[in-house]
Every structure is written in C-alpha cells, then in structure tokens.
N, C-alpha and C positions, 0 to 999 in steps of 0.2 A: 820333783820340781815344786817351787815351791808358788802353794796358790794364792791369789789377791781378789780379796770379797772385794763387793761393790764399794763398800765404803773406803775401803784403801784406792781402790781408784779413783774416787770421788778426788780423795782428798791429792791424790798425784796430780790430776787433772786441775783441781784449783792453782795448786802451785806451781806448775806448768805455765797456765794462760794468768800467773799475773792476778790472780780472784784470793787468793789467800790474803796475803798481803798484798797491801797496795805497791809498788816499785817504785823505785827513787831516779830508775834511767831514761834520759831524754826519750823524746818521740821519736824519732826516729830509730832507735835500737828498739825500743819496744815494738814497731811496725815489723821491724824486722825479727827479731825475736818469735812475735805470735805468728810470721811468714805469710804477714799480711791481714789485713780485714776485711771481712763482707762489707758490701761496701753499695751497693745498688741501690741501697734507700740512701741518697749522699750526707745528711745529717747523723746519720747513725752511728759511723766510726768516732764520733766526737763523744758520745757517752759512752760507748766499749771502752776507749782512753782514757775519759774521767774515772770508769770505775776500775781501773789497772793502776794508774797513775798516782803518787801523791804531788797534789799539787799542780794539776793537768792543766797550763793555760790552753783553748782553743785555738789563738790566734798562733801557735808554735805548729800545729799541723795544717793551717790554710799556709803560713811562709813555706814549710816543704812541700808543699803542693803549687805556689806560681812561683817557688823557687828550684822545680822539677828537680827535688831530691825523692817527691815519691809522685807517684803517681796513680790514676785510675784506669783500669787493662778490664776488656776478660782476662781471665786465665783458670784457675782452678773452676774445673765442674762447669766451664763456660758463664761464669758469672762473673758481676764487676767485680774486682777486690782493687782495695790499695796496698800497693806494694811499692817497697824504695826502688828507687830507679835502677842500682844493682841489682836487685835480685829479676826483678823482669826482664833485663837483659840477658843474663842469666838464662834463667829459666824457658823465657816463651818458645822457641824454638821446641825445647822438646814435651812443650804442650801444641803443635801444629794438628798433626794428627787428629788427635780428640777432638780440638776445639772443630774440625771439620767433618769430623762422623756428629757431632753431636748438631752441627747445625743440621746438618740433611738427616739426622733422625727428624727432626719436624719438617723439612720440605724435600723431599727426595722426591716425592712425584713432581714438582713444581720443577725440580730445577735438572729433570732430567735434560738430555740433552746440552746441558750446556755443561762447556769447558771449563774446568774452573782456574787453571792457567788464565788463560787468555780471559778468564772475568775478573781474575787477581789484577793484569797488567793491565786491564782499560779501566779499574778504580786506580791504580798507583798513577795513572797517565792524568786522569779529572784531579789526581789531590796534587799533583806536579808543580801546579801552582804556587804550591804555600798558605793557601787559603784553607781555614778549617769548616769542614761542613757537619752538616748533621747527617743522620742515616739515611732519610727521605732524600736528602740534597744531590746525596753519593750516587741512590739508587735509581732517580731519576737519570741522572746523567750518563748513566750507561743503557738504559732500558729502552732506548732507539734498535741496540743491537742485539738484545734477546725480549724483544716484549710479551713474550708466551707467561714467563713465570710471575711476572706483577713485580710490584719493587719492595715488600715487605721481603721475599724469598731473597731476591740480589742483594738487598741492604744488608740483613743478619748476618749472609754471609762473608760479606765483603769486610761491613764491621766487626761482625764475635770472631773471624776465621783469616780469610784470606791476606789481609794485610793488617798485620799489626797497628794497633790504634793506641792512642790514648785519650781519652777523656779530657778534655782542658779547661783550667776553669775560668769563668766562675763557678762551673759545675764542681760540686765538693765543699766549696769555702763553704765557714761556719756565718748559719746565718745567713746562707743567699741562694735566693732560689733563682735556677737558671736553668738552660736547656742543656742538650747533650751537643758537644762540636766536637768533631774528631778529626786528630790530624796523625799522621803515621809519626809512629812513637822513638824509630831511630832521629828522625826530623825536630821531634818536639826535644829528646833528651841531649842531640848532640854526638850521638853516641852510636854504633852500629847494634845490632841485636847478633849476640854469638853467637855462630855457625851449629850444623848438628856436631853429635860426633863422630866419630867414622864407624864406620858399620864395625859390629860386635864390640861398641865400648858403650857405657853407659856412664859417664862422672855427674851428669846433672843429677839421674835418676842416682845413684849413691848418696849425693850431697842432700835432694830429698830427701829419704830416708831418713839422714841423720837429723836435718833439720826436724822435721815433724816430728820426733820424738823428742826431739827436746822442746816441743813446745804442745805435746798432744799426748806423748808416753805414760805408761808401759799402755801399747797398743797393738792390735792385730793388722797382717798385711789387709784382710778387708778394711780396717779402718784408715788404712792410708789411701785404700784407691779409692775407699768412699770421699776421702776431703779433696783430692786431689782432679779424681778421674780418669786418669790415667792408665795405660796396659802397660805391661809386660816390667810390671816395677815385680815379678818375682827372682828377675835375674838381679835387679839394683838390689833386692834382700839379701841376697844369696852372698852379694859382693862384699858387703860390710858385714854378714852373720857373726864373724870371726870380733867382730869388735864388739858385738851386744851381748846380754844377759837377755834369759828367756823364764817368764812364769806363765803361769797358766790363771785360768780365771774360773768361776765358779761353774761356769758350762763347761770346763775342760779345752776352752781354744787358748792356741800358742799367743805369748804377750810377749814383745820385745820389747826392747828398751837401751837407753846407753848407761854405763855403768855406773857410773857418779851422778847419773839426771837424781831430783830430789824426789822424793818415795816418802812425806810423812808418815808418819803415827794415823793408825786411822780415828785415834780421839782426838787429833788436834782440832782444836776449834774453829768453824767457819761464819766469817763478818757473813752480815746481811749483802747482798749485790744485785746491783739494776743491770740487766742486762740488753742490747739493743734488738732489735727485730735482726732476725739470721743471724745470730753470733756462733760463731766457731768454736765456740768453746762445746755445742753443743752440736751444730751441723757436721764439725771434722771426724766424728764416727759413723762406723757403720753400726756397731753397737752405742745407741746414744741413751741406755739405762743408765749409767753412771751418773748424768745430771738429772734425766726428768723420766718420771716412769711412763711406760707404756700405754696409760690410759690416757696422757698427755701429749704423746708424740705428736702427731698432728699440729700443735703448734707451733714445733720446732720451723713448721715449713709454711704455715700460714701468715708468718709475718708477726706475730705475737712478740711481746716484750716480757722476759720471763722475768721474776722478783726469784734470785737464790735465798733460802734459808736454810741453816745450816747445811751449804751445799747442795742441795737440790730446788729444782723448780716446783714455789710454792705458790705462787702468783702469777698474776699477769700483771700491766700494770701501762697507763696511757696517760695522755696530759689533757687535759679540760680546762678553758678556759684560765690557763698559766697555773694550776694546782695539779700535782702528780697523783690519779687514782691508782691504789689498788687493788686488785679482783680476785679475792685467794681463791685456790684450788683445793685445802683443806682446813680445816681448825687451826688458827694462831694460841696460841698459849700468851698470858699477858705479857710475858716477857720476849715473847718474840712478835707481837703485834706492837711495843714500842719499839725495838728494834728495827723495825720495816718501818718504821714512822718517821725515826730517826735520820734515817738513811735517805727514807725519802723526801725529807724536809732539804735535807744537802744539795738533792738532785733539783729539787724542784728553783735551789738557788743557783745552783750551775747555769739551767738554762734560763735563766729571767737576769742571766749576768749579776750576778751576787746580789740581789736584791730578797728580802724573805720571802722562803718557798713555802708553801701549803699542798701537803698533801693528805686523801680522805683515804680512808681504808673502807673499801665495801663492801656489802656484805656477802659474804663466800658463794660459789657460784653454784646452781642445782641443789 
C-alpha cells in the first residue's frame, strides 16, 4: 500500500481547502465545497473566503446569508458553522444525537430530571410566534417550569440541540456587529429539515464520507469523526469502501480517499495564506501534523490565526490598530518574510475595504 509523508498530505490538504491555489467558484459552491465554515467568531468566514477565493467580494456572502442560501447552525463538533441552506437540511437530523450527548456532556447534572421532549416542545411552543429570540430570551421563557437547572443549562440545549435554530442576521454580515437571535431553521429557510433514515440505512452518513474527502482527503476514519463528531460513521465507511482508494501514512494508519480527488506532487509549491481563528482546514483532523506541528497545537483551538508558509503554520498573526501583525513561530528566510509581507499587505487591504494595508512582521516569539 502505498504510503503518503507529511508533505504529500500537506500538500493534498492545501488543494483540498482551496489554500493551493486561490478558486475561481462562486461562494456559495465554495461554502459548500469546504462543507461548511467555522464560523463562531462571525467575521472570520470572510477572510477563510478571501483567502480561497480570487476575487472574494464580502458583500457576496452577507446576500447568501439574509438571502437564506446559507446559513449559521450548530452542527459539526456542536459548534457554529456556516453552511448552505441544502446541506443543513440535509444533514442536521443526523447530527441530533451528538449535538445532545454533547450538550449534557457539560450539564448533565443540571438538567437531570428533566424531559428533554417536553423541554424541546415548550421552546418550539415560546418560538411559535415567529418572533426571533436570543438564548437568555428562550431560556427564560421556559424556566417557570423547570427552574432547578438555571437558564444557561435550558438555553444550550434548547439552542445547540433540541430544536434546530439558525443564527439570523445581522448576526454574520460583514462588518456588523450584532447579537445572536435565533429562530427555528425550517421557519427561517422555508423548508422542512429531512427526516432520519430508517433504521439500518445510513445515505447521509455515506454522503458524509464522500463529502469530507473531497474537501479534507486522503484521511483517516478518526479524522472524519474528529471534524464531524459524530458515531457510528464506521458502517457509512464501510458503505462506500467499495468506491475509495486506501494508503497509509507514516504512522502506518489507514488513509482513504476518492479516486480522482487531487494528490499533488509533494514539491508543488505553497502561496503564503492568512488563515482565520478555527479554520478547518486545520480543526477537521484528528491527526492535525499535516498543517502545524505539535509543539503548536494548542493554537489550533485557542482561537489563534495562523500565517501558512510553505504549507505549514509559521505564524500567528492579529490586526492593530488597522495594520496586520505578524508573530512567527520560527526563522523567516528573506524570501519568505517578504512573502508574508506581501500577502499581508493584501489582507490588511481586504479589511480596511481596499484602502493600503500595512502590515509589521515581529519579532519571532521566545
């Protein structure tokens, strides 16, 4: 079988998420494409697109967002993502499960005793209205009839779990800072959310699979339940097997893949790339060596905004006072500390709306 060093993954993985070269397809195929974006920090999907995109105008994904072609969900790992209004459809149903083990992984003692039926149907009854609330708004309104667990415990779950929400904006738009109002996501799209399937079929979990590999491949089943979260995705593996190609990686774990997905050279060359706080290009592993090494992990999940060089996390990198710094994590070579200059000059004009960007490179950290 044949095996794939880090750097061929590296570079699969660039070409994958869109980080090789920039892509020339609307935002909305590219949302769809990467099967979604971290999305919690709400300005941050807008520089993951800039740097995927050529040509990224901002105000193309605020119209798909209060023109409910995408949207803001939990769903993967119980966190925000934007995802097109198909694919949530789609999908959320057979994220129910998790998104409700994972809430009561943090309040299981709080919300013992209560029903979570009957706590799903007294928020669907309060949002009956039409009116969108926030999470406080939801959790108060029910908390006359279970006021043991407090409203932070009812709200999470009522919001990240029991009834499907979406995020409405102005929450999201580029450029506007605004609260969270949530209104139940069949309501807001129009649209019903698809049924499970019937027991012993799994089509979502299949289409999974497929998807994430063409936008995360050649990868291991832990790396799809790491992006995902999800259980029992080894029968959805098992179901499409027939259609994948299998290597191995320098540890020896099994890598799948779809047969035509693109597998650079692992000398191809990799642009400079700003990358946003939690981006998936680097969260959707379980094994996440491919982008940044191990003595950097940590920032993958502290909210850090990595600078790639030549494919890996060489930087961090923040905005000051409208100039983009950034904060290497090893030695630049002069040709790759103009390159990060360059790059960040571009960036630094994206968000000051094409006005000249400025940015400092400082000096390496420890």
């Amino acid at each position: 079988m044949t095996v794939l060093g880090s750097r061929a993954l590296n570079r699969a993985t660039l070409a994958r998420q869109l980080l090789l070269d920039r892509a020339g397809m609307p935002v909305l195929g590219a949302v769809a494409h990467l099967c979604g974006l971290q999305a919690q920090e709400p300005q941050e999907p807008f520089v993951g697109l800039w740097s995927r995109l050529r040509g990224f105008d901002p105000g193309d994904l605020s119209d798909l967002l209060t023109g409910r072609r995408v949207v803001r969900t939990h769903l993967m790992r119980r966190t925000v993502h934007l995802l097109t209004a198909d694919d949530v459809l789609a999908w959320r149903s057979r994220h129910d499960a998790m998104l409700r083990q994972r809430v009561l992984g943090n309040y299981r003692r709080d919300l013992e005793g209560v029903d979570l039926e009957e706590l799903a149907a007294a928020g669907r009854a309060v949002l009956a209205d039409g009116e969108p609330r926030s999470m406080g708004e939801l959790a108060r309104a029910v908390a006359g009839r279970w006021p043991a667990p407090g409203p932070r415990a009812l709200g999470e779950m009522l919001v990240a779990a029991l009834v499907p929400m979406a995020q409405l904006p102005p929450r999201g738009l580029w450029r506007t800072r605004a609260g969270v109002r949530n209104a139940p996501l069949a309501a807001w799209l129009g649209r019903e959310i698809d049924p499970p399937a019937p027991e012993g079929s799994d089509p979502v979990g299949a289409e999974l699979v497929r998807r994430y590999l063409a936008a995360f491949g050649p990868a291991a089943s832990a790396d799809l339940r790491a992006w995902c979260g999800l259980a029992g995705l080894p029968a959805a593996v098992a179901a499409v097997r027939e259609e994948l190609v299998a290597f191995r990686d320098e540890r020896g774990r099994e890598l799948l893949d779809l047969p035509d997905a693109p597998r650079p050279d692992p000398g191809t060359p990799a642009p400079v790339r700003f990358l946003p706080a939690f981006d998936n290009a680097i969260l959707g592993y379980h094994d996440r060596g491919r982008i940044i090494d191990d003595a950097h992990r940590g920032l993958s999940v502290a909210g850090a905004r990595v600078v790639l060089v030549d494919g890996r996390a060489a930087a961090t990198w923040s905005v000051d006072a409208g100039a983009v710094v950034v904060t290497p994590l090893r030695g630049f070579s002069r040709a790759e500390r103009a390159a990060v200059a360059e790059e960040g000059r571009d960036l630094a004009s994206f968000l000051s709306d094409g006005e000249s960007g400025d940015v400092r490179v400082a000096p390496r950290e420890g």
